[in-house]
PADOZA-689220 format. One record per residue (C-alpha): x, y, z; residue in one letter; residue number from 1. Coordinates in steps of 0.05 Angstrom, whole numbers. Layout:
BEGIN
R   east  north     up r   k
R      X      Y      Z A NUM
...
This chain:
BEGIN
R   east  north     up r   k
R  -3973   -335  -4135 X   1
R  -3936   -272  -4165 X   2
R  -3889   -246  -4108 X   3
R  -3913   -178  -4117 X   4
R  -3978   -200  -4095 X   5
R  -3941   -208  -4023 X   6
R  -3886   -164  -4018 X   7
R  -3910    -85  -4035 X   8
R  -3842    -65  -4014 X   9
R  -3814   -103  -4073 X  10
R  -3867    -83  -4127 X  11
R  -3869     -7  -4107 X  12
R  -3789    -20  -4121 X  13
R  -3803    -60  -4188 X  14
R  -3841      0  -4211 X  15
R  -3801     46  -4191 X  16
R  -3756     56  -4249 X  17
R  -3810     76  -4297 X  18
R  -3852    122  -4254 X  19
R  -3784    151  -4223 X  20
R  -3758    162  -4296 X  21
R  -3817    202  -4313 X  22
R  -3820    238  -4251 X  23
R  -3758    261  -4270 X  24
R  -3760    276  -4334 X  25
R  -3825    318  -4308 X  26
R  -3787    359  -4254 X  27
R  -3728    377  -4311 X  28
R  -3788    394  -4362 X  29
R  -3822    440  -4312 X  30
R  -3756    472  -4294 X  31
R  -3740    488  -4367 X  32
R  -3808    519  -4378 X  33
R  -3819    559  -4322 X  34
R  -3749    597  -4334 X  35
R  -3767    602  -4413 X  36
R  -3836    617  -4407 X  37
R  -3848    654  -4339 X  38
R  -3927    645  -4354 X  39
R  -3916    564  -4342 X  40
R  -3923    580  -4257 X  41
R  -3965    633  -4254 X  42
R  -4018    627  -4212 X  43
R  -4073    628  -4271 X  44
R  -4036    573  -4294 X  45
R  -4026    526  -4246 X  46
R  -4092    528  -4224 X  47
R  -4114    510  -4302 X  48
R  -4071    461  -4315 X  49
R  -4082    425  -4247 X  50
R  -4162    431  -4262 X  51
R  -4146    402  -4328 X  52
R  -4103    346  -4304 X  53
R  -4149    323  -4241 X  54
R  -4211    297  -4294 X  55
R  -4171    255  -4337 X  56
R  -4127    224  -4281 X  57
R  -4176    207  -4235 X  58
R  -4214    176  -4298 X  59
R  -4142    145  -4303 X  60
R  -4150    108  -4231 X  61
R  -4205     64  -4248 X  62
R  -4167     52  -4317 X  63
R  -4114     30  -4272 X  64
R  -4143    -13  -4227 X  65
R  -4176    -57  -4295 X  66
R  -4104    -56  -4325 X  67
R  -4079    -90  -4259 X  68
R  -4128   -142  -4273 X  69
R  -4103   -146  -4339 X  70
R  -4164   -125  -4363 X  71
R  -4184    -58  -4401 X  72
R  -4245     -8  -4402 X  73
R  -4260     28  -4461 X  74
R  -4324     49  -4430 X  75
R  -4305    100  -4384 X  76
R  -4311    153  -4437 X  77
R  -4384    139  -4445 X  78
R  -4390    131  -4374 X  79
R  -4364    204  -4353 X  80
R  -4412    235  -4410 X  81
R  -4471    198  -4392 X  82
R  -4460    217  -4317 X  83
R  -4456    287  -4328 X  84
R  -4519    280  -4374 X  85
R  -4559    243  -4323 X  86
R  -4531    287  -4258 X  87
R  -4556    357  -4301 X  88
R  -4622    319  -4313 X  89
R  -4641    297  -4243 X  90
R  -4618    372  -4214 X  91
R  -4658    408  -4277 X  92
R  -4714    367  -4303 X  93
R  -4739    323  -4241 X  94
R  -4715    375  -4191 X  95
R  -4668    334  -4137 X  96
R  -4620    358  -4095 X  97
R  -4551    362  -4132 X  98
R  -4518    327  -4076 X  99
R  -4569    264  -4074 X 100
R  -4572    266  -4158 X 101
R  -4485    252  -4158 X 102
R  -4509    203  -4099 X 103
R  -4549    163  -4150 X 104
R  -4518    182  -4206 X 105
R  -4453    144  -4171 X 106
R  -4490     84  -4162 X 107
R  -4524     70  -4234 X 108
R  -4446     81  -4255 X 109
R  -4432     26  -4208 X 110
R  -4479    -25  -4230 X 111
R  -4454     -7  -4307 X 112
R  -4390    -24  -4290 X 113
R  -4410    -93  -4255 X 114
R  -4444   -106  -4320 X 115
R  -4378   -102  -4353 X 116
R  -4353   -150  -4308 X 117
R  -4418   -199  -4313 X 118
R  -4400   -201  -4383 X 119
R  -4327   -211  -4377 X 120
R  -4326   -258  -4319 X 121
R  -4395   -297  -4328 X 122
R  -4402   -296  -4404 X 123
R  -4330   -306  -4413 X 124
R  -4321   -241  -4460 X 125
R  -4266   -212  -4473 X 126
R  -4253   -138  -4439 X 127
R  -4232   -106  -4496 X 128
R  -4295   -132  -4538 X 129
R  -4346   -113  -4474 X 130
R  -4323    -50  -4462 X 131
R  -4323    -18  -4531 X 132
R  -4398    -43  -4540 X 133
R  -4423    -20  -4474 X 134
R  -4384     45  -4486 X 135
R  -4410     50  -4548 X 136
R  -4488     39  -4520 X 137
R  -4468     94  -4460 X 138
R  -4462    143  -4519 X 139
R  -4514    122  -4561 X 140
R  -4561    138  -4496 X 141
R  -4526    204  -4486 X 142
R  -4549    229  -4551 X 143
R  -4613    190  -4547 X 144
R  -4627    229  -4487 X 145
R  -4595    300  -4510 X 146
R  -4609    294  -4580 X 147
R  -4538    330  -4588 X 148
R  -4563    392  -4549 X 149
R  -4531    410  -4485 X 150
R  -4573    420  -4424 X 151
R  -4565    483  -4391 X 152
R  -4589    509  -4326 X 153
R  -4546    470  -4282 X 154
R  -4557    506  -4197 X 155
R  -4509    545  -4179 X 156
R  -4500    513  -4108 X 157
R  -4481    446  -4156 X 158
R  -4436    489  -4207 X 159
R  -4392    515  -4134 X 160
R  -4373    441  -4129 X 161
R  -4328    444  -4200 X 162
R  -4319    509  -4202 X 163
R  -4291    532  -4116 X 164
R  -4219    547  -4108 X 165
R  -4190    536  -4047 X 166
R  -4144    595  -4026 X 167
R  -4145    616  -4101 X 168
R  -4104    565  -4118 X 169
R  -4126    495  -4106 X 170
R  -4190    477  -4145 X 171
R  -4246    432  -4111 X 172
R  -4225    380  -4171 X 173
R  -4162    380  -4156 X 174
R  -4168    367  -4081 X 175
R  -4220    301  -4095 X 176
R  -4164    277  -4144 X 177
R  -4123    278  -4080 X 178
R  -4175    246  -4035 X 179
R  -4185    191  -4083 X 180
R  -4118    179  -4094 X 181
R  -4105    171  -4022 X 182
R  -4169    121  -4016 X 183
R  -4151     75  -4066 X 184
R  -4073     70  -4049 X 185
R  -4093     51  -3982 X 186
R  -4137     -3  -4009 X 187
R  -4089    -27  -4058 X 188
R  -4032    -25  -4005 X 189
R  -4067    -43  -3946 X 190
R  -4125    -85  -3962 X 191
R  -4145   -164  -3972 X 192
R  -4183   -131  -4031 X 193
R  -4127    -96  -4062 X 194
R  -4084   -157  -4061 X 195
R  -4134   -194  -4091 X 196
R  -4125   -143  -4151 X 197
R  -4052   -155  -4153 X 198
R  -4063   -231  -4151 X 199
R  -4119   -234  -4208 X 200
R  -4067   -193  -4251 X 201
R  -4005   -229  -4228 X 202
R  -4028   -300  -4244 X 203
R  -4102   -304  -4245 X 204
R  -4095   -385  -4239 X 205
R  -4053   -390  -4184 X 206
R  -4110   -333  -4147 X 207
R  -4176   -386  -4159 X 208
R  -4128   -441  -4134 X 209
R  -4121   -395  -4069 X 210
R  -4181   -389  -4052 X 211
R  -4196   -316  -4082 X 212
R  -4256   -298  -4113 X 213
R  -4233   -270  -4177 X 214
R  -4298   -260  -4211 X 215
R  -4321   -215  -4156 X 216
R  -4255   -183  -4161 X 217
R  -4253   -170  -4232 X 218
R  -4333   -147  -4220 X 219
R  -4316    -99  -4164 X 220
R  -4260    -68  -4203 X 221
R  -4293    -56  -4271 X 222
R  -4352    -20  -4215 X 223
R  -4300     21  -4193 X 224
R  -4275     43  -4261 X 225
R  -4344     60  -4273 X 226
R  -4344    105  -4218 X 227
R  -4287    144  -4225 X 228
R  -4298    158  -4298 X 229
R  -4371    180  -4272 X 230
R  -4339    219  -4220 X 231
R  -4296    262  -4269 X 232
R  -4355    267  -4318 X 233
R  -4402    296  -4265 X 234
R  -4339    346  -4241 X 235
R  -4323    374  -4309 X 236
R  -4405    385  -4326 X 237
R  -4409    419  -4254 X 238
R  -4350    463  -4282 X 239
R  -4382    475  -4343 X 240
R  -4442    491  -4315 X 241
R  -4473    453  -4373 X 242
R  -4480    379  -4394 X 243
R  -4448    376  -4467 X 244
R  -4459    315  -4500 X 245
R  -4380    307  -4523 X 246
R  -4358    307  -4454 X 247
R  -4302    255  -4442 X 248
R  -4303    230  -4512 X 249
R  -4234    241  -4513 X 250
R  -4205    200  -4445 X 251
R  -4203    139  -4467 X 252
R  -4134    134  -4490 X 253
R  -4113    187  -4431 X 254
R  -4135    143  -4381 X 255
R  -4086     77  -4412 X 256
R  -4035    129  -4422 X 257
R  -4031    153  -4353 X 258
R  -4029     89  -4332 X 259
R  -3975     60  -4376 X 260
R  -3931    119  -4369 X 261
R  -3929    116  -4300 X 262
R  -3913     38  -4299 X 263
R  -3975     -5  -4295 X 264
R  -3962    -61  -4344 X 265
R  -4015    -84  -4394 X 266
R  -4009   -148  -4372 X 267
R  -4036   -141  -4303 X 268
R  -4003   -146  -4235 X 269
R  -3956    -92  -4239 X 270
R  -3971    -19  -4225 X 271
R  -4004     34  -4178 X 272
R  -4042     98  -4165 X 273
R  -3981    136  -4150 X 274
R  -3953    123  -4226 X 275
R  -4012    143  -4256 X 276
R  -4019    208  -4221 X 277
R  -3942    217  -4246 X 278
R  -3973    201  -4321 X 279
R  -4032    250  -4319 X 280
R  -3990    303  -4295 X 281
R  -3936    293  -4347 X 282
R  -3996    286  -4398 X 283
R  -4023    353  -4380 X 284
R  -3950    387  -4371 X 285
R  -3944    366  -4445 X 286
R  -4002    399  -4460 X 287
R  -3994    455  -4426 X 288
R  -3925    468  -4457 X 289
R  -3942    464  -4526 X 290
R  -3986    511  -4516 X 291
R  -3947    562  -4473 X 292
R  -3896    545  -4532 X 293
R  -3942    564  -4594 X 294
R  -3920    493  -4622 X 295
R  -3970    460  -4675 X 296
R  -4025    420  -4629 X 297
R  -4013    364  -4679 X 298
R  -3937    346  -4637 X 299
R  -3970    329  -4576 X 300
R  -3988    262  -4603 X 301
R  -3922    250  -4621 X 302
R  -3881    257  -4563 X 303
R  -3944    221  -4511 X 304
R  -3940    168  -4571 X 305
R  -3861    147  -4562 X 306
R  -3867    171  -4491 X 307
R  -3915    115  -4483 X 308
R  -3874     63  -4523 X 309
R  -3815     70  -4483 X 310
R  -3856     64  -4424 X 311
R  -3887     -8  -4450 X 312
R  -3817    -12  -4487 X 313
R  -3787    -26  -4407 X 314
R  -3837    -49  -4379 X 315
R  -3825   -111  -4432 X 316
R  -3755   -117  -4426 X 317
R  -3770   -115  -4343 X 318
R  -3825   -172  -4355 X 319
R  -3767   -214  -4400 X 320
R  -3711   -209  -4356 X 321
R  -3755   -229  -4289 X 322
């Protein structure tokens, strides 16, 4: 079995050189910008581009728990938009409370994501193949049920959940990020479960052979991508204050970025929460800065684009020269 499997001291050191890099290379960035661009950390600010960051990276955690398997999910962009359409419908056409609507809302997300992994584990698919046809059939039934019209009228005691601030600083989005986070470090760190992730990623042969149930495994974690792609979907309507049918089109590649930035390998077995929270936030800081820069929109692709080849770039030569 993969060593990292059984020694976290050694894999949260084996990692460390490509989150710590671009932790680095973050702190220097946001130095630079706040003394050339004062606006970069003022309050307004902050409190947008941490909103902004939180739905893509916790979209990013589920991402990262798949990669780990050495799987991927290219449903969780269909995922977060059909949560946020099905959350506005329960509140505003059937009339639920908004609390028990995210309740089952959460739960049908679940099951969609252990239908990935019936697919991929039962059927013997192959992630990439699964994921981009039941993402693809997640936003066919977003417009089937929308018919491209957003659906407004959204309570307001639902809309407080994406929209409070927390001493006018911290937004409700930002502190769940934070919760999550916390919550699936300490299963990943902690748990028989989160070794079990390492251990399907590391060497999924050498897992079956110890006794670990990797199909539940895989099964559980695709559920859990499900759910945090749901979760940021249902968050970013509630700040809306309307379902739009294009919500989380776009976090597909985010979410493997984040990851892959902040050191999970592609390959499985290598990686964590912690580097991925490092990714979103250097993902958003980009953002941000071109922005606050007035630079063409068109050069963010470019610099996430090497950013994330140098990432995979060392995570290959690491791989090689185990």
């Amino acid at each position: 079995m993969n060593c990292e499997t059984i020694n976290p001291r050694k894999r949260f050191l084996t990692n460390l050189p490509t989150a710590g890099m671009i932790f680095m290379i973050l702190v220097v960035l946001c130095a630079v910008l706040g003394i050339m661009k004062p606006a970069f950390v003022s309050q307004y600010n902050i409190m947008s581009l941490s909103r902004s960051i939180s739905y893509k990276t916790m979209v990013a955690f589920g991402q990262t728990l798949v990669l780990l398997t050495g799987g991927i999910d290219l449903s969780v962009a269909g995922m977060a938009g059909m949560a946020g359409i099905f959350v506005t419908t329960l509140m505003v056409d059937v009339g639920l409370n908004p609390y028990l609507s995210i309740a089952i809302v959460l739960v049908g997300a679940f099951l969609g994501g252990l239908l990935n992994g019936f697919f991929i584990t039962k059927m013997k698919m192959v992630p990439f193949v699964v994921t981009l046809a039941t993402g693809s059939i997640f936003t066919g039934v977003i417009y089937v049920v929308t018919k491209g019209s957003p659906i407004m009228g959204i309570p307001e005691s639902a809309t407080r959940l994406g929209q409070g601030v927390i001493s006018n600083i911290i937004p409700y989005p930002v502190v769940l990020m934070v919760l999550l986070a916390a919550v699936l470090v300490y299963m990943l760190r902690f748990t028989p479960f989160g070794r079990h992730i390492y251990a399907v990623g590391g060497n999924l042969y050498a897992a079956e052979i110890a006794g670990i149930k990797t199909a539940k495994v895989t099964s559980m974690v695709y559920g859990l991508s499900a759910v945090t792609a749901a979760v940021a979907g249902i968050m970013i309507t509630l700040r809306l204050g309307t379902a739009q049918p294009t919500i989380g089109a776009d976090w597909v590649m985010p979410s493997v970025t984040a990851a892959c930035i902040g050191g999970t390998s592609l390959s499985g077995g290598r990686g964590g929460i912690i580097g991925s929270i490092v990714g979103g936030v250097f993902m958003g800081v980009i953002s941000n800065a071109i922005v606050i820069l007035n630079v063409s929109p068109y050069w963010e692709n470019v610099v996430i684009g090497t950013v994330v080849l140098v990432a995979i770039a060392i995570d290959r030569f690491k791989a090689i020269s185990r």
